[in-house]
C-alpha positions as CSV (number, residue, x, y, z in Angstrom):
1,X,15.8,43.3,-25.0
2,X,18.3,41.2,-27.4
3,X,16.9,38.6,-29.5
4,X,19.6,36.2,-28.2
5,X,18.3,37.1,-24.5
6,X,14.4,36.4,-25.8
7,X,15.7,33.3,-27.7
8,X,17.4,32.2,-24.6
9,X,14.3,32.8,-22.3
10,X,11.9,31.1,-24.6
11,X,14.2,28.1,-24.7
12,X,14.3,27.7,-20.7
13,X,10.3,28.0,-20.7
14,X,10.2,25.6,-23.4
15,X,12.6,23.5,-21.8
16,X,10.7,23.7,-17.8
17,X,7.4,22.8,-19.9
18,X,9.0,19.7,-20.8
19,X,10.6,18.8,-17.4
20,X,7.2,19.7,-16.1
21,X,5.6,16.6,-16.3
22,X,5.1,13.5,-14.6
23,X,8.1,10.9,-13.3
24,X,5.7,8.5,-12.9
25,X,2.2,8.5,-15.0
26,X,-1.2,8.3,-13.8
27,X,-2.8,5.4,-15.4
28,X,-6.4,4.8,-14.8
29,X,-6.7,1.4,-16.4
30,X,-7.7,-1.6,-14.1
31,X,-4.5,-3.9,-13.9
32,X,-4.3,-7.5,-13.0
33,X,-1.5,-9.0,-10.6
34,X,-1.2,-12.8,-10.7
35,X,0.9,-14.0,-8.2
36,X,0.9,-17.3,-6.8
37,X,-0.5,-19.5,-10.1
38,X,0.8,-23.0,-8.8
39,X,-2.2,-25.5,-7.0
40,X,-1.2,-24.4,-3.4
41,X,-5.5,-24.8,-2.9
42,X,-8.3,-22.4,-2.5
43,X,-8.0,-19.7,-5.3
44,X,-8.8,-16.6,-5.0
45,X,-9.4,-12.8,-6.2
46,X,-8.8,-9.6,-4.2
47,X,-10.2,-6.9,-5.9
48,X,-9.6,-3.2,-4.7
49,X,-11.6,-0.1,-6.1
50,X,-9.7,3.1,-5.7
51,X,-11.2,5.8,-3.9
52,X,-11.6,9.6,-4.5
53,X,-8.0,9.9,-2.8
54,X,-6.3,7.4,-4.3
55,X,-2.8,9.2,-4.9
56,X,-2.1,12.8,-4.8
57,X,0.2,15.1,-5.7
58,X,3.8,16.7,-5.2
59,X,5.9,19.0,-7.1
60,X,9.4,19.4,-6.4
61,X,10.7,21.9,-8.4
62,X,9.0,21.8,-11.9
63,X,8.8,17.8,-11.8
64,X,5.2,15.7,-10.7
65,X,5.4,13.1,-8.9
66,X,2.4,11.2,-8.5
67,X,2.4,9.4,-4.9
68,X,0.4,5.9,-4.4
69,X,-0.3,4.0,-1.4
70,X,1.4,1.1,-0.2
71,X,-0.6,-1.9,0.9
72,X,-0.4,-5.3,2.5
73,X,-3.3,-7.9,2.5
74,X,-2.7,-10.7,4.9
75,X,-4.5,-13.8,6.9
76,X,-4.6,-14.0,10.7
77,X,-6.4,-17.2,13.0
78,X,-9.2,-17.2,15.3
79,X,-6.3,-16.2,18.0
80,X,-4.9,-13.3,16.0
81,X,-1.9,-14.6,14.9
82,X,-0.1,-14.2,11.4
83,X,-0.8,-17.1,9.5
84,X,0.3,-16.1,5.6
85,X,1.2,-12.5,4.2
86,X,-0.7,-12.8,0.7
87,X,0.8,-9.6,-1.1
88,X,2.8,-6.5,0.2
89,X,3.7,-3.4,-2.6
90,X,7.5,-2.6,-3.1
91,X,8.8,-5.5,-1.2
92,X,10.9,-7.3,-3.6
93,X,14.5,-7.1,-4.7
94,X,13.8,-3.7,-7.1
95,X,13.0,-1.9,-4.4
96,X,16.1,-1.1,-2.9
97,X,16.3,1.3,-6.1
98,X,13.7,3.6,-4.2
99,X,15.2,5.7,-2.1
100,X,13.7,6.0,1.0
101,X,13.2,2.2,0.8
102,X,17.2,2.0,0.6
103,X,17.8,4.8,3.5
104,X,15.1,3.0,5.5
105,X,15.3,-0.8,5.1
106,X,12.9,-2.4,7.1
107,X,11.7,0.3,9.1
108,X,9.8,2.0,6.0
109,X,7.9,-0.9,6.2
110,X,7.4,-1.1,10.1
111,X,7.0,2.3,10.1
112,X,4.4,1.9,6.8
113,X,2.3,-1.1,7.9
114,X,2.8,-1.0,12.2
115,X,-0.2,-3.6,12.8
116,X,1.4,-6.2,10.0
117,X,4.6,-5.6,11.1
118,X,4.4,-6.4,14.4
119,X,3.1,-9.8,13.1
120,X,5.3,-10.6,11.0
121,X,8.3,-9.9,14.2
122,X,5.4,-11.5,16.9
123,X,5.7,-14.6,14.5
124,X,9.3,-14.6,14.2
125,X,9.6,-13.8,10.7
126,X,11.9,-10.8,9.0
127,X,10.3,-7.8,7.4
128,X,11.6,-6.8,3.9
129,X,14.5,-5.1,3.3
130,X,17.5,-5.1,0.5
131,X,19.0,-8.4,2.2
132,X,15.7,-9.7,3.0
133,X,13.3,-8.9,0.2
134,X,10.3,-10.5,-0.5
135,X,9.8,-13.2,-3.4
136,X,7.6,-11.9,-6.6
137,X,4.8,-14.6,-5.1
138,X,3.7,-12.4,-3.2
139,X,4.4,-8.6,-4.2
140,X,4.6,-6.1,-7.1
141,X,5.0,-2.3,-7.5
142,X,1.9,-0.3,-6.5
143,X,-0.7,-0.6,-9.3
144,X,-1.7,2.8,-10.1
145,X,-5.5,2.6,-10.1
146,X,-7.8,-0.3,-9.1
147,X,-6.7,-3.8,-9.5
148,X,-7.4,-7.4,-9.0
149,X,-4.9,-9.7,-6.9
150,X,-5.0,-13.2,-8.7
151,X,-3.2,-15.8,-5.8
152,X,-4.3,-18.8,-3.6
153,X,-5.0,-19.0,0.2
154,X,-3.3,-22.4,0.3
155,X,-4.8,-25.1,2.3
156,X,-7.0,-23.7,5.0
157,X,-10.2,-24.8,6.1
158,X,-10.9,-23.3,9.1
159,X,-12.5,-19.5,9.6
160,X,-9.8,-17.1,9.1
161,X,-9.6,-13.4,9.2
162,X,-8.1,-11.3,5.8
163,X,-6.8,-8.1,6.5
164,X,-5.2,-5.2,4.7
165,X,-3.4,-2.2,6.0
166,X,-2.9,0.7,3.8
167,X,-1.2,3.8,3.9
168,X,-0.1,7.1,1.9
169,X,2.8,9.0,2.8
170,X,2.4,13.1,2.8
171,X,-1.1,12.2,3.8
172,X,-1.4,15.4,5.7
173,X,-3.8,16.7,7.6
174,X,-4.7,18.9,10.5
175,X,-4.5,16.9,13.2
176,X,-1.5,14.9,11.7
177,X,0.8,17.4,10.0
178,X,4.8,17.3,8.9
179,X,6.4,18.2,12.1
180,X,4.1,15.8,14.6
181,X,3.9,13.1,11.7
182,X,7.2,13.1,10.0
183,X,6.7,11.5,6.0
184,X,4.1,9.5,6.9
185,X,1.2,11.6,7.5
186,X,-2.0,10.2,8.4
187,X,-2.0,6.7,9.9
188,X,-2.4,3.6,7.9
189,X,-5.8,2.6,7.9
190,X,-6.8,-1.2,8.4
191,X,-9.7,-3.3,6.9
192,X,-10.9,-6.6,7.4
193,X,-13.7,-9.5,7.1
194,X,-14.1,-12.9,9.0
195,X,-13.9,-15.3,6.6
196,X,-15.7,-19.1,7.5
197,X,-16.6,-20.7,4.0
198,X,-14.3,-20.9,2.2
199,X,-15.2,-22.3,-1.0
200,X,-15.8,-21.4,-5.1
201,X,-18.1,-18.8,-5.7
202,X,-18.1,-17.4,-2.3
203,X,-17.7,-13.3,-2.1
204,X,-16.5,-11.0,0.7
205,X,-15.9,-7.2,1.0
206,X,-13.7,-6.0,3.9
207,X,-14.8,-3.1,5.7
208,X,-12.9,-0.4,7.7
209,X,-12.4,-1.3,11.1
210,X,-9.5,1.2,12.7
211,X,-5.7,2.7,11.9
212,X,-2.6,1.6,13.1
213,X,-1.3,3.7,16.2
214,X,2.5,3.8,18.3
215,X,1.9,3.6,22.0
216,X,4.7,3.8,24.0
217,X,6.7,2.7,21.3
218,X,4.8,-0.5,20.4
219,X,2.3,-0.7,16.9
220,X,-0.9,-0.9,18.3
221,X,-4.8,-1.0,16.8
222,X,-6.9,1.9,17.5
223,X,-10.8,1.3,16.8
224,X,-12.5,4.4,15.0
225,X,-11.3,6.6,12.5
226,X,-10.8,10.2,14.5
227,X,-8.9,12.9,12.9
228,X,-9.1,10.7,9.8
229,X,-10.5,12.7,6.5
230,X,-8.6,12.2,2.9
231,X,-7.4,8.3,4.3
232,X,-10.8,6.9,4.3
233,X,-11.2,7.9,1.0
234,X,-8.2,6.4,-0.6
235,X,-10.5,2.8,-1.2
236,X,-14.3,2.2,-2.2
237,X,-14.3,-0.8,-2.1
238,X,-12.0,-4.3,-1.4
239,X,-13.4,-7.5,-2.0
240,X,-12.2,-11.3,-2.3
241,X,-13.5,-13.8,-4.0
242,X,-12.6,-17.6,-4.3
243,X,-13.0,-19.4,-7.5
């Protein structure tokens, strides 16, 4: 073989071991999100833990891209309805640079978070999108590890529910695969806790209570977690405190 030739081929290896790393970073340092830092009333902390399956892995071509989930924490009444959306990933004005987001509009989120979305439309508010994105109050990019919410639950005193809905795209599994699942994979799983005192010093952890389901065309809430394996382990443990 020439020695241009093996120059050449050591120079393309050389060159995929470069490319071969990761668009975005994996970053295991706990990050802190403050959001709404006026005196709306009632501070408070969510902290989220990341779980075993936090993000995973895909490689198109020799690139790594490291995929996170997208999550929305938000407050409903004693009669279930949407009272304030407290934070929501990759709904702001940036995200339009993402581009399924920009394909998608609105529907990657209804199609993301089915239980909040429906909400949000039963309430007669717009879901994010590039003319209607979200303001910075309530939403950042996905942290990449576990992290702590800093906002306020604004002047509420009566027993409230929080909830968050989370979800993974290419969260495949068995029972929901690429063809029968399309991006999304497994369904978004929802947690939640009943919240009645509301006051400083007072802790909560939400617990898993079901995943997000389409019946007949409508989000609905299914109970349980069958044919759910790798999207139960994405969280250990989400808790809110108010200060």
């Amino acid at each position: 073989m020439k020695k241009t030739t093996m120059k050449n081929l050591f120079l393309l290896a050389g060159l995929m071991t470069v490319c071969a790393c990761a668009i975005n970073h994996l970053n295991d340092e706990k990050t802190v999100i403050t959001l709404q830092t006026g005196t709306d009333g009632n501070p408070m902390v969510i902290s989220l833990e990341k779980g075993p399956q936090w993000s995973h892995t895909i490689r198109p071509g020799p690139f790594v891209i490291h995929i996170y989930p997208q999550l929305v924490f938000w407050i409903e009444d004693n009669g279930g309805n949407l009272l304030k959306t407290l934070y929501i990933t990759g709904a702001d004005a940036k995200f339009s640079k993402h581009a399924t987001k920009k394909k998608m509009g609105s529907e990657f989120f209804r199609e993301c978070f089915p239980v909040w979305s429906d909400k949000v439309l039963s309430s007669h508010q717009k879901l994010p999108s590039s003319t209607t994105p979200y303001p910075d109050a309530i939403t950042s990019a996905t942290p990449q590890s576990s992290f702590d919410v800093v906002t306020h639950l604004g002047h509420i005193k009566s027993t409230i529910t929080l909830y968050a809905e989370i979800n993974k795209s290419g969260d495949y599994n068995a029972s929901y695969t690429k063809e029968n699942s399309d991006w999304n994979g497994q369904p978004s799983v929802l947690y939640s806790v009943a919240i009645a005192d509301i006051r400083n010093g007072q802790s909560y952890a939400l617990k898993p209570v079901g995943h997000s389901d389409v019946f007949q065309n409508t989000p609905v809430f299914r109970a349980g977690f069958e044919n759910l394996d790798t999207a139960l382990e994405m969280i250990s443990e989400i808790r809110v405190t108010f200060r």
